[in-house]
GUROKE-292877 format. One record per residue (C-alpha): x, y, z; residue in three letters. Coordinates in pm, 1 decimal. Example, Ala and Ser with C-alpha at 12.3 -4.5 7.8 and 13.67 -1.06 7.14 Angstrom:
# residues 2
<<1230.0 -450.0 780.0> ALA>;
<<1367.0 -106.0 714.0> SER>;
END
This chain:
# residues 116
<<1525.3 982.7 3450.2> UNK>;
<<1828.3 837.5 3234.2> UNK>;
<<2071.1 955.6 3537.4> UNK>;
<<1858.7 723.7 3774.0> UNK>;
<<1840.0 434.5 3529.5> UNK>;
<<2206.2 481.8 3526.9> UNK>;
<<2287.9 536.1 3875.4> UNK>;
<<2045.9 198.2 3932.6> UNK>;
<<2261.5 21.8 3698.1> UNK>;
<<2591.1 100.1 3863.0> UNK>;
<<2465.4 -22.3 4184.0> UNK>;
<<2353.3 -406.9 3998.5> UNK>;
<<2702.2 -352.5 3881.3> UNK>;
<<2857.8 -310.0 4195.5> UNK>;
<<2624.6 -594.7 4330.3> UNK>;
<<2692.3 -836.6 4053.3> UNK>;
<<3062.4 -732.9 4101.5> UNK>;
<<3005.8 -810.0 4519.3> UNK>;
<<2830.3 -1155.0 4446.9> UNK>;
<<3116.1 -1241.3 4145.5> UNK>;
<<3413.7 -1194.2 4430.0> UNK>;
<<3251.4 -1382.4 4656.6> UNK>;
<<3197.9 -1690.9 4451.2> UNK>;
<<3534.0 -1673.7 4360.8> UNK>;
<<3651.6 -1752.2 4760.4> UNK>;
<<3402.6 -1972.2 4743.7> UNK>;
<<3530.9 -2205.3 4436.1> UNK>;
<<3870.6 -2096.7 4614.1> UNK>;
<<3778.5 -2288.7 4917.6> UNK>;
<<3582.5 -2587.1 4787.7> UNK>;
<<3929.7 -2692.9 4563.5> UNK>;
<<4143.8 -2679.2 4883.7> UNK>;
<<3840.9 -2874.9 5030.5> UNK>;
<<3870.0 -3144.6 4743.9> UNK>;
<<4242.6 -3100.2 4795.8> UNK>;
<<4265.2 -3157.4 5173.1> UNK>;
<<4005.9 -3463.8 5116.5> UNK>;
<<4266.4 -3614.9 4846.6> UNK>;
<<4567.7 -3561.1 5092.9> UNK>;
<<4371.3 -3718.7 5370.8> UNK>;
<<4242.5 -4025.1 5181.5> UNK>;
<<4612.5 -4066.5 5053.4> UNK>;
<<4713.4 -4086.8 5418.0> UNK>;
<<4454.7 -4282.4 5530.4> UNK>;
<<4508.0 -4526.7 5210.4> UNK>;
<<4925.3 -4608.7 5348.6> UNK>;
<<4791.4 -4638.1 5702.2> UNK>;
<<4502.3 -4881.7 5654.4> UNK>;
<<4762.4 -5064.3 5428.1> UNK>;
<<5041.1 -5103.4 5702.8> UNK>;
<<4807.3 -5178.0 5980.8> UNK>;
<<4632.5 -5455.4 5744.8> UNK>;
<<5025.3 -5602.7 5644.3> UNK>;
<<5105.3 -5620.9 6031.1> UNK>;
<<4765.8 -5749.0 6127.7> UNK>;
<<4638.6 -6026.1 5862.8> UNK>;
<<4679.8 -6292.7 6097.5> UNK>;
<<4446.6 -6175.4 6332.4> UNK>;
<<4116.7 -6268.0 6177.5> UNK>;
<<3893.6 -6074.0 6383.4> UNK>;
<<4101.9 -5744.2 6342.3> UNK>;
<<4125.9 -5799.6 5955.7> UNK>;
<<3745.0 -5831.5 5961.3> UNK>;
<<3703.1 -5493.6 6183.5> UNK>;
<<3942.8 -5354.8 6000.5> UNK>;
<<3752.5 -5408.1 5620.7> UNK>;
<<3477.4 -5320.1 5790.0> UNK>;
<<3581.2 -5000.5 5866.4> UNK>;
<<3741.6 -4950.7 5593.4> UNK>;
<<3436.8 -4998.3 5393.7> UNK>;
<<3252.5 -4747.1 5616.5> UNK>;
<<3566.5 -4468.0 5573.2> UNK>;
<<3558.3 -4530.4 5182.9> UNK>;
<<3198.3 -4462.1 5205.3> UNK>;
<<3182.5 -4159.5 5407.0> UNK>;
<<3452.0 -4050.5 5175.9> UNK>;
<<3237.6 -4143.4 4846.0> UNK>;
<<2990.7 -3913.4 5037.7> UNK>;
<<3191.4 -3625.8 5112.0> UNK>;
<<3343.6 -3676.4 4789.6> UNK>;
<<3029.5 -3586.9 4566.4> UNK>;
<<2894.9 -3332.6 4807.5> UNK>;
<<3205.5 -3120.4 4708.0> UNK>;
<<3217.1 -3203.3 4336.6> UNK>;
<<2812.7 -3076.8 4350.6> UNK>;
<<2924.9 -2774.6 4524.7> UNK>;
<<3192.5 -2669.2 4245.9> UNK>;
<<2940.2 -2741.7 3981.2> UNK>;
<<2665.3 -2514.8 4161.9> UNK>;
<<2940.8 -2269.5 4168.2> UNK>;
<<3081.2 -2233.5 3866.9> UNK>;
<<2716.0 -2237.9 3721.6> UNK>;
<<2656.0 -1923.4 3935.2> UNK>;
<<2983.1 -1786.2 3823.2> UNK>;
<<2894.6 -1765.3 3454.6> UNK>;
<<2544.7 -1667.6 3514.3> UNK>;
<<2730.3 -1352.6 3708.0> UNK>;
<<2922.6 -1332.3 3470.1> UNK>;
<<2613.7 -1330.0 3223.1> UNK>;
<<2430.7 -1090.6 3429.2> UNK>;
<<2742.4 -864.1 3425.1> UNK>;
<<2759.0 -850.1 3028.3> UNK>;
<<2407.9 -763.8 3025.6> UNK>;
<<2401.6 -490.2 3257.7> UNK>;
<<2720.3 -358.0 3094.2> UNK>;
<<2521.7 -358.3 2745.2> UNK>;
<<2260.7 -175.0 2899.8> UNK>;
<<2493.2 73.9 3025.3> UNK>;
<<2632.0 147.9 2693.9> UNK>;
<<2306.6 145.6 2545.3> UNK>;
<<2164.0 374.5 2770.2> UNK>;
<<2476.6 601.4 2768.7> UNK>;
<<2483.5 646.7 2360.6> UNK>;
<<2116.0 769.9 2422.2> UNK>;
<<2240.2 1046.6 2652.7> UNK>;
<<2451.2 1140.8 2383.2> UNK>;
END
């Protein structure tokens, strides 16, 4: 009975321990997300810039180009918070893994001194 309880508790181990690595690629890949987004607005930023420097006098580009502008800074707003809601999500699910893990580990002990 106690060798099932403990062979049961390996495998949540092994699961937690599954679910922990993969959450860990996962906060991996949303910061080069939030990077990539920074390095792209900061590119986009010195281009709108130039074109707006060589194009002023052209009122009806200036105006399509703050429009568009406006619509870029929004989209990247968007994309922005999506990402910063996605790290938050996962480091939340990171330290209740991590949670989890400590438990089960207790247990183990626990139910290891009983064997004894």
């Amino acid at each position: 009975m106690k060798n099932e309880k403990l062979q049961k508790l390996n495998k949540n181990l092994y699961e937690v321990s599954e679910k922990q690595v993969k959450n860990q690629r996962d906060i991996i890949t949303n910061e080069q997300s939030e990077q990539h987004l920074e390095e792209i607005s900061r590119k986009y930023r010195r281009i709108f810039d130039r074109l707006f420097c060589s194009w002023n006098k052209d009122k009806e580009f200036v105006n399509w180009l703050n429009m568009a502008n406006t619509e870029l800074l929004h989209h990247n707003r968007k994309v922005s918070f999506n990402l910063e809601n996605q790290r938050e999500k996962l480091l939340r699910e990171r330290k209740y893994l991590n949670e989890l893990e400590n438990d089960l580990y207790d247990q183990k002990r626990s139910l290891l001194r009983e064997v004894k």
